[in-house]
C-alpha positions in Angstrom: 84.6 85.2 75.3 87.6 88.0 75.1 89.2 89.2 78.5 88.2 92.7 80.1 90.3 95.2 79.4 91.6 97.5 81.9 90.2 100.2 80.4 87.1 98.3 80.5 87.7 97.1 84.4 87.9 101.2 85.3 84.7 101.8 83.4 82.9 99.0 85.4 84.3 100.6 88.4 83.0 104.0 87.5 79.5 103.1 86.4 79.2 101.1 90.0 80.8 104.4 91.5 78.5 106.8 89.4 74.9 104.5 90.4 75.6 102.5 93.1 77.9 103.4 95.8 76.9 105.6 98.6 80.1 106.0 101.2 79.4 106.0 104.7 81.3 109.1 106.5 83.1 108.6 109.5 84.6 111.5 112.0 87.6 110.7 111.3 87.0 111.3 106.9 88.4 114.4 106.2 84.8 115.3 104.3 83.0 118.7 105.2 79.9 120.4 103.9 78.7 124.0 104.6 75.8 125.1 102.7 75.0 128.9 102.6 77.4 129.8 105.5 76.4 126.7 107.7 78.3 123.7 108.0 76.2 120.3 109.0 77.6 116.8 109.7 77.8 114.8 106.2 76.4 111.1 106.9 77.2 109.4 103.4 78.3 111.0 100.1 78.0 109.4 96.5 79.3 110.7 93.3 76.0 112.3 92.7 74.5 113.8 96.3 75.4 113.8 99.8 73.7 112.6 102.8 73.5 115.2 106.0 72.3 115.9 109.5 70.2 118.9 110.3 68.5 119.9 113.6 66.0 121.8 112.4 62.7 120.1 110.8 62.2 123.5 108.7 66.1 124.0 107.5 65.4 122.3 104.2 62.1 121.5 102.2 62.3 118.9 99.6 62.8 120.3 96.3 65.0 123.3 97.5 67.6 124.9 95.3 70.7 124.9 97.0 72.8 127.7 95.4 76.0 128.0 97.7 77.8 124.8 98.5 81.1 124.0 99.4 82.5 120.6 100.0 85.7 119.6 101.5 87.2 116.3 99.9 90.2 115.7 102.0 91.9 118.7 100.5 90.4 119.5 97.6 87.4 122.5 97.8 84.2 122.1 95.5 82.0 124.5 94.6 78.4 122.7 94.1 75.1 123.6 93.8 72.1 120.9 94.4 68.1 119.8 95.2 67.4 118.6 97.9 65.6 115.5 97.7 64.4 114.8 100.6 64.1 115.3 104.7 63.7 112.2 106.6 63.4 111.2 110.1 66.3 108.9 111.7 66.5 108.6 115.4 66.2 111.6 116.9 67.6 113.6 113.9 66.8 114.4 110.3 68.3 113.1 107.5 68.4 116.0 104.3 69.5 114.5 101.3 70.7 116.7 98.4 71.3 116.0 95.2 74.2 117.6 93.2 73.2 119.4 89.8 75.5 121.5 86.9 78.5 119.8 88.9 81.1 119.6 85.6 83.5 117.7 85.1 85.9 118.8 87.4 83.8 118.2 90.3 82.7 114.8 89.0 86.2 113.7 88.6 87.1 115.3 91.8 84.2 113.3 93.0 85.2 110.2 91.9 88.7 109.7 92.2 87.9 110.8 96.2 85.4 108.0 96.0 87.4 105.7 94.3 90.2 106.0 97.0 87.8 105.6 99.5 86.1 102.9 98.4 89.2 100.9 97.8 90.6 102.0 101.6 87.4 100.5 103.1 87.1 97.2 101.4 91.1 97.0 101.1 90.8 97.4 97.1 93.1 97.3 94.6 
């Protein structure tokens, strides 16, 4: 059996990143989300959608093109569009989860490396 390489390893990483991993957000995250003008509290964020709060049951319906998005990743700015997926009840709020689309491959590296770095603070990594 032949040894990973590190090129390999990374690729692992990414494919766990890209499917699997959804990052919980804390306050203290330097992540931001406004979507058409309004900005709403992100809950978790993978390297495909985002996970929000909203106050209103009728601000999103599922299957809602989301046209105007702009995410703050520490300090880098992306300019996203997405679906929402769904609108879910948690507590005594509602959970809106959107799904990226046409993000390129800017924003998905972007994505990535800020998930990467996260990741590997959390679980002490690397």
């Amino acid at each position: 059996m032949k040894a990973k390489t590190k090129e390999q390893t990374e690729q692992s990483k990414n494919k766990i990143i890209r499917h699997v991993y959804r990052l919980p957000i804390e306050d203290e995250d330097k992540v931001a989300i406004e979507i058409g003008g309004t900005s709403y509290e992100v809950i978790n964020l993978g390297a495909h959608g985002i996970g929000i709060l909203v106050d209103e049951e009728n601000a999103f319906t599922a299957g809602q093109q989301l046209e105007a998005i702009k995410l703050q990743l520490d300090s880098e700015h992306l300019q996203l569009q997405g679906r929402v997926v769904h609108v879910s009840p948690r507590d005594f709020q509602l959970i809106c989860g959107i799904e990226f689309i046409k993000m390129g491959k800017e924003n998905e590296k972007a994505m990535l490396n800020f998930l990467r770095r996260q990741r590997d603070n959390l679980f002490g990594g690397k």
